[in-house]
C-alpha positions in Angstrom: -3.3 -3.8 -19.4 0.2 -4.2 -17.6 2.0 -7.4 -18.6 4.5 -9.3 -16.5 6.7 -8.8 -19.8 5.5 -4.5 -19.6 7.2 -4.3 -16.2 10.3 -6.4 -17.3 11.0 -4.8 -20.4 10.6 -1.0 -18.4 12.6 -2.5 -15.3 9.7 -1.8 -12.9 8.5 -2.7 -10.2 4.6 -4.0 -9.9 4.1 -0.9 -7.1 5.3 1.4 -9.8 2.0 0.9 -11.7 -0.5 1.7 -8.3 -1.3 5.1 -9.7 -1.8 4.3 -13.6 -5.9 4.0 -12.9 -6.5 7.0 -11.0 -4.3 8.4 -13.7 -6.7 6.9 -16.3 -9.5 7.9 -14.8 -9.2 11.6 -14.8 -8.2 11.8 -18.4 -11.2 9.1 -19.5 -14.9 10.3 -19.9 -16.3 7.0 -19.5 -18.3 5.5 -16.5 -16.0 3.4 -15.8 -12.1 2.7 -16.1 -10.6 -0.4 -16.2 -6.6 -1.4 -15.4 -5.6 -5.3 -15.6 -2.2 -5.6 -14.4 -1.0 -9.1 -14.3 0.2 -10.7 -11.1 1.3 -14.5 -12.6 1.1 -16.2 -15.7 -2.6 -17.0 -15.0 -3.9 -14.0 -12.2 -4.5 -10.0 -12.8 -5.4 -7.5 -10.7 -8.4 -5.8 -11.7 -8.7 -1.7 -10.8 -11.8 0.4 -11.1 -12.7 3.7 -10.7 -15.6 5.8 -11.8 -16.4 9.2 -11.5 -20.5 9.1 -12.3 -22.8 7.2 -10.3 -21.7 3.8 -11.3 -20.9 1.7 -7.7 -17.3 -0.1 -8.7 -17.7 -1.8 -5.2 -20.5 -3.4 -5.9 -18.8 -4.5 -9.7 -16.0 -6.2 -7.7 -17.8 -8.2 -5.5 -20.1 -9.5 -8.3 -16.9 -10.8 -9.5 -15.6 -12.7 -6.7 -16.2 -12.6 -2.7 -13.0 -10.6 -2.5 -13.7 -7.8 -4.4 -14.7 -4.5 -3.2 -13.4 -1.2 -1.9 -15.4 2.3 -2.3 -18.1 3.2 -4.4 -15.9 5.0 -6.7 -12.4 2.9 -6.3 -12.3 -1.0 -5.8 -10.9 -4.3 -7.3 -10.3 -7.6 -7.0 -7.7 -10.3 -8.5 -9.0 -12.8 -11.2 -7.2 -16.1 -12.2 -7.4 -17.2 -16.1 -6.0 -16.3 -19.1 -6.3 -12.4 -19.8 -8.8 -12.8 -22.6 -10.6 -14.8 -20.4 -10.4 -12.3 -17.2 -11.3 -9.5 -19.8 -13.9 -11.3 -21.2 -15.6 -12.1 -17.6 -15.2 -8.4 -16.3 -16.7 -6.9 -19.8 -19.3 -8.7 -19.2 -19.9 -7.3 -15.6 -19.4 -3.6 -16.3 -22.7 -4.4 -18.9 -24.6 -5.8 -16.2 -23.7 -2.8 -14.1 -24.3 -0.3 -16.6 
Protein backbone atom coordinates (compact mmCIF):
# COMPACT_ATOMS: atom_id res chain seq x y z
CA UNK A 1 0.00 0.00 0.00
CA UNK A 2 1.21 3.62 -0.92
CA UNK A 3 -0.19 6.29 1.42
CA UNK A 4 -0.81 9.91 0.62
CA UNK A 5 1.53 10.40 3.79
CA UNK A 6 4.31 7.46 1.92
CA UNK A 7 4.71 9.88 -1.01
CA UNK A 8 4.94 13.01 1.27
CA UNK A 9 7.25 11.77 3.72
CA UNK A 10 9.74 10.38 0.43
CA UNK A 11 8.89 13.75 -1.54
CA UNK A 12 7.43 11.83 -4.48
CA UNK A 13 5.41 12.16 -6.91
CA UNK A 14 2.12 9.70 -7.37
CA UNK A 15 3.84 8.78 -11.07
CA UNK A 16 6.91 7.76 -9.22
CA UNK A 17 5.10 4.66 -7.86
CA UNK A 18 3.65 3.39 -11.67
CA UNK A 19 6.21 0.64 -11.73
CA UNK A 20 6.09 -0.65 -8.00
CA UNK A 21 3.45 -3.69 -9.18
CA UNK A 22 5.16 -4.88 -12.16
CA UNK A 23 8.13 -4.67 -9.76
CA UNK A 24 6.13 -6.79 -7.22
CA UNK A 25 5.06 -9.05 -9.47
CA UNK A 26 8.26 -10.57 -10.72
CA UNK A 27 9.66 -11.05 -7.32
CA UNK A 28 6.10 -12.56 -5.88
CA UNK A 29 5.15 -16.29 -6.55
CA UNK A 30 1.60 -15.81 -5.94
CA UNK A 31 -1.39 -15.73 -8.50
CA UNK A 32 -1.88 -12.60 -8.05
CA UNK A 33 -0.28 -9.23 -6.87
CA UNK A 34 -1.94 -6.52 -5.34
CA UNK A 35 -0.73 -2.58 -5.11
CA UNK A 36 -3.30 0.11 -3.38
CA UNK A 37 -1.93 3.34 -3.80
CA UNK A 38 -4.06 6.05 -2.38
CA UNK A 39 -5.39 8.85 -4.53
CA UNK A 40 -7.58 10.96 -1.63
CA UNK A 41 -8.37 10.64 1.77
CA UNK A 42 -11.21 8.15 0.77
CA UNK A 43 -10.05 6.66 -3.12
CA UNK A 44 -7.11 4.09 -4.08
CA UNK A 45 -6.00 2.94 -7.03
CA UNK A 46 -6.06 -0.71 -7.27
CA UNK A 47 -3.13 -2.60 -9.55
CA UNK A 48 -3.03 -6.16 -10.52
CA UNK A 49 -0.96 -8.29 -12.26
CA UNK A 50 -0.57 -12.09 -12.47
CA UNK A 51 1.69 -14.23 -14.09
CA UNK A 52 -0.51 -17.82 -14.08
CA UNK A 53 -3.78 -18.12 -15.54
CA UNK A 54 -5.67 -15.99 -13.32
CA UNK A 55 -7.71 -13.06 -15.72
CA UNK A 56 -6.93 -9.67 -13.56
CA UNK A 57 -9.33 -8.04 -16.20
CA UNK A 58 -11.98 -9.79 -15.48
CA UNK A 59 -11.14 -9.16 -11.29
CA UNK A 60 -11.41 -5.44 -12.01
CA UNK A 61 -14.44 -5.23 -13.68
CA UNK A 62 -16.16 -7.43 -11.03
CA UNK A 63 -15.22 -4.57 -8.94
CA UNK A 64 -16.65 -1.75 -10.62
CA UNK A 65 -17.72 -0.93 -14.41
CA UNK A 66 -14.43 0.91 -14.76
CA UNK A 67 -12.16 -1.68 -14.13
CA UNK A 68 -10.21 -3.62 -16.59
CA UNK A 69 -7.14 -3.70 -18.75
CA UNK A 70 -5.37 -7.16 -19.94
CA UNK A 71 -5.64 -10.43 -18.78
CA UNK A 72 -2.47 -10.25 -16.96
CA UNK A 73 -2.32 -6.23 -16.00
CA UNK A 74 -5.58 -4.12 -15.02
CA UNK A 75 -7.13 -1.97 -12.21
CA UNK A 76 -9.51 0.13 -11.23
CA UNK A 77 -9.96 3.01 -8.45
CA UNK A 78 -12.11 2.27 -5.32
CA UNK A 79 -13.61 4.90 -2.91
CA UNK A 80 -13.79 4.01 1.01
CA UNK A 81 -11.65 3.79 3.70
CA UNK A 82 -8.54 1.41 2.96
CA UNK A 83 -9.60 -1.34 5.25
CA UNK A 84 -12.73 -1.20 3.59
CA UNK A 85 -11.27 -1.17 -0.16
CA UNK A 86 -8.98 -4.04 1.00
CA UNK A 87 -11.50 -5.80 2.48
CA UNK A 88 -13.83 -5.64 -0.80
CA UNK A 89 -10.89 -6.56 -3.19
CA UNK A 90 -9.76 -9.70 -0.85
CA UNK A 91 -12.76 -10.79 -1.16
CA UNK A 92 -12.74 -10.68 -5.09
CA UNK A 93 -9.36 -12.23 -5.63
CA UNK A 94 -11.26 -15.44 -3.50
CA UNK A 95 -14.02 -15.50 -5.83
CA UNK A 96 -11.54 -15.40 -8.71
CA UNK A 97 -9.27 -17.98 -7.37
Amino acid sequence: MVSLEDLRVCKAHPDFTDSIIDVMSFTDNSDITILFKQKNENEWKVSFRSHKNVDVAKLARSLTEKGGGHKKASGCTLSGTFELVKQRVLEAVKHAL
